[in-house]
N, C-alpha and C positions, 0 to 999 in steps of 0.2 A: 501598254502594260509594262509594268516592272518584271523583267524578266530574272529571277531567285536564282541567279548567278552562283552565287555564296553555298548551295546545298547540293550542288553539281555531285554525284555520287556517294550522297549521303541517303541510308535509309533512314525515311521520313514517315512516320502514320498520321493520319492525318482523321481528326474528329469534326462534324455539322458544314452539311455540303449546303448550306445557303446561300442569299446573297453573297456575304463576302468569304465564306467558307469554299466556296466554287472559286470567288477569284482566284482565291488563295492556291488552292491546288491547281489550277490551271498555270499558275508562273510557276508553281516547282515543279509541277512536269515541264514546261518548257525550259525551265532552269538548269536539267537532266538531274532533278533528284530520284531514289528510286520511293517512289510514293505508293503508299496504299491507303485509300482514303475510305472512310463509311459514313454513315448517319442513322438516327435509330426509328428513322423517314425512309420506307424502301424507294417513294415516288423517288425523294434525292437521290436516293443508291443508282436510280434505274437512270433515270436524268445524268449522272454523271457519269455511268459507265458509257453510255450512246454520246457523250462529246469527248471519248478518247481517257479520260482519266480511271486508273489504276483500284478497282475498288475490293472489299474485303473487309469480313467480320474483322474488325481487330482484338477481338478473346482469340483467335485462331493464331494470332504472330507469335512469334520467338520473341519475345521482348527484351530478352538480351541484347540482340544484334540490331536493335533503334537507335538511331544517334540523336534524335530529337523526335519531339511531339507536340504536330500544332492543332489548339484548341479555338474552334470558335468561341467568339467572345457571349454570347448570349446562355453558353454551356456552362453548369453549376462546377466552380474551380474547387471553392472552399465549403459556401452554405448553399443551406443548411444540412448538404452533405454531399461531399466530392462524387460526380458522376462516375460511373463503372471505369468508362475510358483512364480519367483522371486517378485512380487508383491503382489500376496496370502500370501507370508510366508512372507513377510514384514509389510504388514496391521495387520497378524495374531501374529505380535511379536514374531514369532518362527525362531530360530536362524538358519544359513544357513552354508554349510559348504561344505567341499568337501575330496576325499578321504587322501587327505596328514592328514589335521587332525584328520580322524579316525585312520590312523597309529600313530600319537603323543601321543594320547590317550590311543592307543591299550602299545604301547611301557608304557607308564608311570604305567599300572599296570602290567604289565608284566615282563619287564626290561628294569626301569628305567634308569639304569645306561650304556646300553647299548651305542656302540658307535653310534653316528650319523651324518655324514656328508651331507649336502645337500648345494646346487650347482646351482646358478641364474645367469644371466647376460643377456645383451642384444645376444653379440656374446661368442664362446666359452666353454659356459657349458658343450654343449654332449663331445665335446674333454678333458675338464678336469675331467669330473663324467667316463669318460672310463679310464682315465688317472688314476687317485687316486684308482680305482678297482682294475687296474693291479699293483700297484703299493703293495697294499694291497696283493693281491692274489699271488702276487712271492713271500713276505713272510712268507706265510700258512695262511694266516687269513681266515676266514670264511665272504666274502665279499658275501652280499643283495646289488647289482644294478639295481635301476628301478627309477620309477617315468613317469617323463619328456620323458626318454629315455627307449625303448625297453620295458621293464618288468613295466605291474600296479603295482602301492605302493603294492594293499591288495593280489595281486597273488605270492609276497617273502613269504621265510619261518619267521615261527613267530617270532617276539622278542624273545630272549635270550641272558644273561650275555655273551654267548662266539660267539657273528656276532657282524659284522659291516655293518654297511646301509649305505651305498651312494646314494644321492636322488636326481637326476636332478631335479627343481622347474620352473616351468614356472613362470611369474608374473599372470596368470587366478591363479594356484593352490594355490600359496600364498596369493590370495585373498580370498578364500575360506577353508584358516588355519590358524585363529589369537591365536591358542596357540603353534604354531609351535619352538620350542628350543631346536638347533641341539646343540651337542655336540661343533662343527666348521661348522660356517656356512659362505659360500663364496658368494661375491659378485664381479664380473670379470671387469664390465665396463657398463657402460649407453650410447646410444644412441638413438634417436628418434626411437619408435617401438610400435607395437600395442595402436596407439594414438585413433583409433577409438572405444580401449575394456576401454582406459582407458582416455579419453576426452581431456588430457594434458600432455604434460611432469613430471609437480610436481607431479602428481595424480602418474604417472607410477612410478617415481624414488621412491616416498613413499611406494609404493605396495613392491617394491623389498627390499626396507630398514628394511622392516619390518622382515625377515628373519634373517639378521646380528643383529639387535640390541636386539633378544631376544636369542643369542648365546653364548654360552659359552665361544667360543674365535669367532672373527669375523677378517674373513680374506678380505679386500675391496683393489680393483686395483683404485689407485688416479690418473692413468693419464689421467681423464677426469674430467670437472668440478662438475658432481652430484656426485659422488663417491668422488670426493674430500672432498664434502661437509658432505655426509654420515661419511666418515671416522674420519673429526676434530668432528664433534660433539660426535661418539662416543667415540673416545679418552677425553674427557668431561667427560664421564658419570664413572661407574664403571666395564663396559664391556673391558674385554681385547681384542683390537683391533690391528691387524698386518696391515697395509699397505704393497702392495703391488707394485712396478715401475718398468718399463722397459724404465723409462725415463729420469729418475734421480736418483742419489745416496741416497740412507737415512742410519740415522743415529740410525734407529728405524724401523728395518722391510727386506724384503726379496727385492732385487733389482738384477736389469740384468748387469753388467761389460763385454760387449763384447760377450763372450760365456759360461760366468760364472754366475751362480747364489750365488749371495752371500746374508748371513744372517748377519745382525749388530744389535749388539743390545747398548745401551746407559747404561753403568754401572760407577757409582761413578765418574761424569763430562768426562767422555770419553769412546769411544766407541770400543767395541769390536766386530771386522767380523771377520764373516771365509767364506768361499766357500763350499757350500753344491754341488752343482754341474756344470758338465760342459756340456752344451747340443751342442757344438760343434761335428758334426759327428752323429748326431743323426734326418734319413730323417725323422724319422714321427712328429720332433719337429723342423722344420726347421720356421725361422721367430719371428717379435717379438712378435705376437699374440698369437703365440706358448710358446712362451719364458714366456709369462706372468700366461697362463695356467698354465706352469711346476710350476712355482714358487708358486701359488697357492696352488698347489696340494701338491707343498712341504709342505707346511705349515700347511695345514694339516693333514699331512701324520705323522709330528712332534708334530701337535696336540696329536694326541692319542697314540704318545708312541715307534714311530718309528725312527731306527737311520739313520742319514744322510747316511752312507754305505748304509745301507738295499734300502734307496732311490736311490741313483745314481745306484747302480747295477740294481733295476729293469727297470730306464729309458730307459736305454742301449737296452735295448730285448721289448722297448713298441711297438707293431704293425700299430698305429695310430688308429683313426675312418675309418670305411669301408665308403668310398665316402665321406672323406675329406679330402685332401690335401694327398691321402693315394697312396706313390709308391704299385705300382702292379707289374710291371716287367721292365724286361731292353735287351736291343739285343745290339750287338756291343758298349756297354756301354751307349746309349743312353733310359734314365729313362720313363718310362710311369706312369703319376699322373693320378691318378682317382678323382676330385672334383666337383663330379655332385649333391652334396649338395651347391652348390654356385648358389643358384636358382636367385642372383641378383646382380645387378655390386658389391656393397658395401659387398658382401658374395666371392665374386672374388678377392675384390684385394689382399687380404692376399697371393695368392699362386702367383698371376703375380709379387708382391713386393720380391717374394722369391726365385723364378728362375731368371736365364736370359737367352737370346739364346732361348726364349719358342716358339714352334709349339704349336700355340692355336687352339685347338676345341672349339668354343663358338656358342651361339646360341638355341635356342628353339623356348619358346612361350616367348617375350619379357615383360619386368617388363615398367612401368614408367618412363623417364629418362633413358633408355637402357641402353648404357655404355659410356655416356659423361662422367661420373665421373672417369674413369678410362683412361682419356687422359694422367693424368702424366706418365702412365706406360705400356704406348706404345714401346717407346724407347728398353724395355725389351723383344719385340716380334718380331721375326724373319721372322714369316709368322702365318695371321691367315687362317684358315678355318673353312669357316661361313655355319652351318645347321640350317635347321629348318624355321619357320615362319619368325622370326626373320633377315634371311640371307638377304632381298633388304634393309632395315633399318639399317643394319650393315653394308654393303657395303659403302654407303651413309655417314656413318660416319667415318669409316677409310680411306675411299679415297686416300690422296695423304699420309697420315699419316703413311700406315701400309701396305703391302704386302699381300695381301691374296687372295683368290680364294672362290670360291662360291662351298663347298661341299654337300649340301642337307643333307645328312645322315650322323651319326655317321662312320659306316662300309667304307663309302669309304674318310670320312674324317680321318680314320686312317692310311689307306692307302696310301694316299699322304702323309699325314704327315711323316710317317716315309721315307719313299723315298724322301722326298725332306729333311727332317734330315742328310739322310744317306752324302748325295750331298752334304750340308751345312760343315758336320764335316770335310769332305775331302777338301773339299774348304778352311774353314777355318782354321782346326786343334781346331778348339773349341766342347764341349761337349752340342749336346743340348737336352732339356727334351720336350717330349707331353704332352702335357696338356691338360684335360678336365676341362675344368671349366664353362661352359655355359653363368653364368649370368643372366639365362631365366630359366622359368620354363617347362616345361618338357611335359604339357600335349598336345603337339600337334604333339608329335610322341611317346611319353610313359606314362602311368598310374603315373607317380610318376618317382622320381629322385631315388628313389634306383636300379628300373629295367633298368633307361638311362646306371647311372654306374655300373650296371651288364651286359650289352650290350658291354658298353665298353671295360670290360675285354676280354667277351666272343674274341669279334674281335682281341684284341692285343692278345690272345695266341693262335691263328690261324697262327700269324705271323714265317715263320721258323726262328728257329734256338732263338726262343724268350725264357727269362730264368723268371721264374713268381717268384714273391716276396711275395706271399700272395698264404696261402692254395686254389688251384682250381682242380676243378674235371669238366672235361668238362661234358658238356649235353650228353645226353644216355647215361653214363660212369658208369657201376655196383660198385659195393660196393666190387667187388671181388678181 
């Protein structure tokens, strides 16, 4: 645990004992802050008074004598109307904050100079903050991954000269760390997302900007228009900024050629590239969404010291994100994708734009807009089969479009899938993949999409003669 050094007899109140709302207050009491923490959850209240932490309505404090106020990040800051807590400590002129800035902090008297990469976008962050770890960690470095993703900031080991921090940022986190100044800081792509935390587009693209422009080197994807815009203006300033395309060639920054990632850089009226890598042959990078990740990640992988070799050899053995776009197995050469992270059409299409020949598993608890948006890539689907809430609405829409069959459950839409895969290759001589990708959210046959694609699995290595791609140990299965 990072222990909150930096707030050592400072009174602190503290709002949402969650996951990392717990960690949080757990390092500033060990930190010796004088903390009083709540939640508008008495379970949390109760739960954290019984592990030793400081608890108390915060409408009861003095809020004069606060010297800060940390806000979980899932608690409404701005929209569509500042929480109670968040207006105490606003009337009260007491600054607000959240745990990414108590690690910026912690880091700055600790070790300073330590590396720091951290990791935003609308899409794609958890695949590049995993991506840049491994990449890291097949070197021997001492890689700190958390944040956003898996691990709270304050529960890594503490700053020191010899780690490296990877830090997925949500745009909540980076609202609540305006001293935040990563070594390399990335920005992947913008599009319309959390418009109700953050009331507009400008509001949200500013929130994320704010990461890159206080960076040491700032790595931004321009093939959208606010990240475009992010990107000229900081090549303006004095921040070294890499642009990043999987759309077009630059003359100044890291771009996609096919299956090549190449670096160019602009020296004495003409430019010199070379090809850092080739993600050609590589399933857990398969796609340009992928493609833009890697390039990313190159960049700062280059940021803090690493060679292009050291890079392309660790892409080569990278495993992907567990339920994203992530092969698990394969039988008679026929691939089983697990992308039960694709809780919505627009989280979908990356892996249907990437296969072809797909046996789709889609379906759940349907989003807005279900999956009209994914009619241009139909044509890439063989057959689907439809579970869940979602299956008469989906039927309705692929109609004469699309070939599929009404599976109910995961378990027996695997089942046909592969059996009518198997039919398919014979027939055709073509190779085709299963696909889970839903499009839907999860909760009306699972708790969450991690347990959908662990379901998933479970049933494809039931299948005989199935060869699994990813570490599994089946259920009851000892350790012996």
């Amino acid at each position: 645990m990072i222990v909150a050094d930096t707030f050592a007899g400072r009174n602190v109140a503290l709002f949402g004992l969650g996951g990392s709302g717990l960690a949080t207050a757990q390092a500033l009491v060990q930190g010796g802050a004088n903390l009083k923490a709540w939640d508008d959850n008495p379970d949390q209240v109760e739960k954290s008074a019984q592990m030793g932490i400081p608890t108390g309505d915060l409408r009861e404090l003095d809020w004069g004598t606060i010297d800060s106020f940390v806000l979980a990040p899932g608690v409404s800051l701005t929209h569509p109307l500042p929480h109670w807590s968040v207006e105490l400590a606003i009337n009260s002129g007491t600054e607000i904050i959240g745990d990414i800035e108590i690690f910026v902090r912690e880091r700055a008297q600790k070790a300073h100079d330590c590396p720091f990469i951290a990791i935003t976008g609308t899409n794609g962050k958890s695949t590049t903050t995993a991506l840049i770890s491994h990449i890291l960690d097949h070197a021997g470095y001492d890689v700190q991954m958390g944040g956003n993703i898996g691990t709270a900031i304050l529960l890594l080991d503490a700053p020191s000269p010899d780690r490296i921090y990877v830090v997925e940022c949500s745009s909540y986190q980076i609202d609540l760390a305006p001293s935040i100044n990563p070594t390399a800081g990335i920005l992947l792509n913008l599009s319309p997302d959390h418009l109700d935390r953050h009331g507009d587009m400008d509001n949200y693209a500013a929130v994320k900007e704010r990461l890159v422009a206080h960076s040491q080197t700032a790595i931004v994807g321009i093939d959208d228009p606010w990240c475009r815009a992010i990107s000229e203006r900081l090549q303006k300033s004095d921040i070294k900024c890499i642009p990043v395309s999987v759309e077009i060639s630059l003359d100044d920054g890291l771009f996609l050629d096919e299956t090549l990632i190449v670096q160019s850089v602009g020296q004495d009226n003409h430019v010199v590239a070379n090809v850092v890598a080739n993600v050609d042959n590589i399933p857990t990078l398969r796609g340009k969404h992928n493609a833009q990740n890697a390039a990313a990640a190159i960049a700062a992988c280059l940021s803090v010291g690493m060679s292009a070799d050291q890079i392309d050899k660790a892409l080569k053995t990278f495993p992907g994100l567990k339920h994203r776009m992530q092969p698990v197995a394969q039988a008679d050469d026929i691939v089983f994708v697990n992308d039960s992270k694709a809780t919505n059409a627009e989280a979908a299409a990356p892996a249907l734009a990437s296969y072809e020949d797909i046996f789709w598993i889609v379906g759940g608890l349907p989003k807005d807009g279900g999956i009209t948006s994914l009619s241009h890539l139909y044509t890439r689907v063989a057959k689907a089969f439809l579970i869940g809430e979602a299956a008469p609405s989906f039927a309705a829409e692929l109609s004469d479009q699309v070939d599929f069959e009404i599976a109910h459950t995961i378990n027996l839409a695997v089942d046909h899938a592969f059996a009518h895969a198997i039919a398919y290759k014979n027939d055709t001589g073509k190779t085709p993949t299963i696909l889970l990708s839903p499009a839907c959210a999860s909760f009306d046959q699972f708790k969450n999409f991690e347990i959908r694609g662990d379901a998933f699995v479970d049933y494809v290595a039931k299948i005989e003669g199935i060869e699994m791609l990813i570490p599994y140990k089946a259920k009851g299965q000892d350790n012996g």
